[in-house]
C-alpha positions in Angstrom: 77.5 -13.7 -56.7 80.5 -11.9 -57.3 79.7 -8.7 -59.7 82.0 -6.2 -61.6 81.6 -3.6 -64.3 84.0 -5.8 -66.6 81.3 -8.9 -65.7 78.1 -7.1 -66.5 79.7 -5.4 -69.3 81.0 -8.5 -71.1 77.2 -10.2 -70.2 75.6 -7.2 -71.4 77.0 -7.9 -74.9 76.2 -11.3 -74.8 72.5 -10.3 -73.7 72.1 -8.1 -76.7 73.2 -11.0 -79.3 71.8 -13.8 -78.2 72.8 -16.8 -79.9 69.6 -18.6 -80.8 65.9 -17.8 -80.6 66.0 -20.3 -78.0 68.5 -18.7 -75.6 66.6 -15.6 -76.1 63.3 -17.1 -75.1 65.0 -18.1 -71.9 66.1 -15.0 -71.0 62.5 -13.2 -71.8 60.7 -15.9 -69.5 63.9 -15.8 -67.0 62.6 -11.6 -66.6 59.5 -12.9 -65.5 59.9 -15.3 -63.4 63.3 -13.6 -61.7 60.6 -10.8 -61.1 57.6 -12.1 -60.0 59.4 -14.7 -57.6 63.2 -13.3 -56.9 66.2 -15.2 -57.1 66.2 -17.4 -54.1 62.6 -18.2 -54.8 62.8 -19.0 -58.6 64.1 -22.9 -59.5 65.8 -24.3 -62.7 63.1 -26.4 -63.3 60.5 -23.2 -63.2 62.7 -21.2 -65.6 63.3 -24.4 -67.7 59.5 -24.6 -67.9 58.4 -21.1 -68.6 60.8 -20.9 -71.2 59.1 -24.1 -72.8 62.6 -25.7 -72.7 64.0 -29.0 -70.6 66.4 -28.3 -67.5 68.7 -29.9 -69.9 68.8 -26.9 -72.9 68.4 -24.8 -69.7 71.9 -25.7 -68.6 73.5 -25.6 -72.0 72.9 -22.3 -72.2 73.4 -21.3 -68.6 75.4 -23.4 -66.5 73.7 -22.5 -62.8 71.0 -19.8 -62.5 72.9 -17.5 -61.6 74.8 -17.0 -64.3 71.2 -16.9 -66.2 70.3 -14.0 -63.8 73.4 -12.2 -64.2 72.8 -12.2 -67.6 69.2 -10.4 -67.4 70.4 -8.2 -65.0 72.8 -6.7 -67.5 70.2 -5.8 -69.9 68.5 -4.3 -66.7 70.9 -2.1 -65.8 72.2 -0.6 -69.0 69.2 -1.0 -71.4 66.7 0.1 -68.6 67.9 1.4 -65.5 70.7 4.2 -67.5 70.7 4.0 -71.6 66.9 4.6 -71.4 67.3 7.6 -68.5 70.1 9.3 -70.0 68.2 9.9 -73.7 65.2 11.2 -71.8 67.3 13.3 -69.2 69.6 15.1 -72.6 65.8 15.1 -74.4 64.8 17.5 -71.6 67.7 20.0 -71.3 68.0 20.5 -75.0 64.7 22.4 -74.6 66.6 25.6 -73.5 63.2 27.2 -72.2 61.7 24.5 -70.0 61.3 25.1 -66.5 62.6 23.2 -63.3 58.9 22.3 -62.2 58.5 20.9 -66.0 61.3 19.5 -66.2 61.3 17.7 -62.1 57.6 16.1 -63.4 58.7 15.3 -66.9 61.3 12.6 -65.2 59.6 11.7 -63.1 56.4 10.7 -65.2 58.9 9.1 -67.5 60.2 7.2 -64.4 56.5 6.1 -63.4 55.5 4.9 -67.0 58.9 2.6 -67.5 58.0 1.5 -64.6 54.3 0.6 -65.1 55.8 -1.2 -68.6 58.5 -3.0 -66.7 57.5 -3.9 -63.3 59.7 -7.0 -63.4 62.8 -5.0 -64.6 61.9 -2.9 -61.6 61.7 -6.0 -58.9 64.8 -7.6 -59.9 66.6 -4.3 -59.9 65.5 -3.0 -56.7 65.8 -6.7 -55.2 70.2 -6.5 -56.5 70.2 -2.9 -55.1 68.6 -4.1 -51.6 70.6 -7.2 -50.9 73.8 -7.7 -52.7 76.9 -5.3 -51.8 78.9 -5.8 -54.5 76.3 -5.2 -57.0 75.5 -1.6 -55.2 79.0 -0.9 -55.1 79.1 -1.9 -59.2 75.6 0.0 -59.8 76.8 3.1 -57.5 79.8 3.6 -59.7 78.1 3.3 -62.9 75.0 5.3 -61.9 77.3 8.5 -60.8 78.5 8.6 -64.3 76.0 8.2 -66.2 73.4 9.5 -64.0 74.3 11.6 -61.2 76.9 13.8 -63.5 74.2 14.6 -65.7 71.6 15.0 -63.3 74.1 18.1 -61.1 74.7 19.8 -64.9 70.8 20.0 -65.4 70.4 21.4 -61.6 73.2 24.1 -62.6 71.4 24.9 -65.8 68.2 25.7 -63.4 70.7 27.5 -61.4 72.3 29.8 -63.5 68.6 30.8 -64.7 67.7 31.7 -61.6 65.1 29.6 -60.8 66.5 27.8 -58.1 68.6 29.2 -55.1 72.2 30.3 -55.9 73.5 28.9 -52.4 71.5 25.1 -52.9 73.7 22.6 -52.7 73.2 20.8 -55.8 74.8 17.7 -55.2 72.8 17.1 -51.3 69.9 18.2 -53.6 70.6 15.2 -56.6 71.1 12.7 -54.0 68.2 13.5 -52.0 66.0 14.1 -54.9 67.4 10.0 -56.3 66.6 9.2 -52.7 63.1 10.3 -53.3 62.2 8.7 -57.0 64.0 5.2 -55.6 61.6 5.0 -52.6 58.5 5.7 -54.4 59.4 3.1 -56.9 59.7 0.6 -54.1 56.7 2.0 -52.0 55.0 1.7 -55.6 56.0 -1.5 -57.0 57.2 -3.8 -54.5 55.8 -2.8 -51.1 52.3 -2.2 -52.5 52.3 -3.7 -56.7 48.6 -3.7 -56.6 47.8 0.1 -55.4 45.5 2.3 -57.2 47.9 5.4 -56.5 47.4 8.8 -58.6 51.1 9.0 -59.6 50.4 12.0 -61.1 48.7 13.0 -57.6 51.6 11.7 -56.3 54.7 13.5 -57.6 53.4 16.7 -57.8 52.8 17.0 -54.2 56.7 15.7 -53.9 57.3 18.5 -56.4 54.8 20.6 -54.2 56.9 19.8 -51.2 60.5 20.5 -52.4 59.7 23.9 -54.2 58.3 25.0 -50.6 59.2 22.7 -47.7 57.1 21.9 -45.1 57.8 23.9 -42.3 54.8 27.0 -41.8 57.3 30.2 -41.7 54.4 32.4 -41.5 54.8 34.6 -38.7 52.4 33.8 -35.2 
């Protein structure tokens, strides 16, 4: 599939006005079935069905399944994956007086409980992300915008309060840090969906881990 910001953006639109109840029941049913099976695994005659449509009405509205999955994947990206992380990221720095370690565990619980609410959204995200270039190079572009630019002002905010080091590298530190939330989410949703993980366990050991490393510097 060939994927490009003016694509997703003109599908995005269309994903948010649906035409008919119908076409919107598709798409809710296409989530799930996109997610629990992935592209390559999921069939016309499975979406038709889960929908409670014919392949027939299936195809009126979507011409091949991939335009169907383009389709949810715009709501994905800019309803889930950014819109959705950019309100909570400006919630948290308009509270002047929180703290990095607050502020580090606040995203990432929010990151965990989206997650738990939309482990579908998650699946088909990561899946794009994993194995189609052109989408990375589309979701790269729009994630260093809305995301990453954001996500260095908040780390200069911490910064200039001196809570963090003056000679960090902020932007090794936001990729890294992006680094670590994407991997849990795979580790957590796709390699091992059925885990009983402490995520709360979880992240503040991360948390535990940058704020000190994990090299002993006590002297021997």
């Amino acid at each position: 599939m060939r994927f490009t910001q003016k694509k997703i953006e003109m599908e995005y639109l269309k994903f948010k006005n649906p035409n008919s109840e119908k076409e919107k029941d598709i798409l809710l049913a296409a989530e799930r079935v996109f997610g629990e099976k992935g592209y390559e695994g999921a069939t016309t005659k499975e979406l038709a069905e889960k929908a409670s449509v014919t392949e027939r009405t299936l195809f009126k509205y979507f011409p091949t399944k991939g335009d169907l999955y383009i389709r949810i994947l715009s709501g994905i990206v800019y309803d889930f994956a950014f819109n959705l992380q950019m309100n909570e990221l400006k919630k948290m720095l308009e509270k002047t007086d929180s703290k990095f370690a607050d502020w580090f565990l606040y995203i990432m619980r929010n990151r965990i409980k989206m997650a738990k609410e939309n482990r579908h959204k998650i699946r088909i995200l990561i899946s794009a992300v994993l194995s189609d270039k052109d989408f990375v190079k589309f979701f790269g572009a729009v994630w260093k915008e809305k995301l990453y630019s954001p996500a260095i002002l908040a780390m200069l905010h911490f910064q200039n309060k001196g809570e963090i080091r003056a000679d960090l590298d902020l932007h090794n530190f936001v990729r890294t840090s992006f680094g670590i939330n994407l991997s849990y989410l795979i580790f957590r949703f796709v390699l091992v969906p059925e885990s009983q993980m402490d995520d709360e366990s979880e992240y503040k050991k991360i948390l535990e881990m940058i704020s000190f490393g994990i090299l002993n510097h006590q002297k021997t």
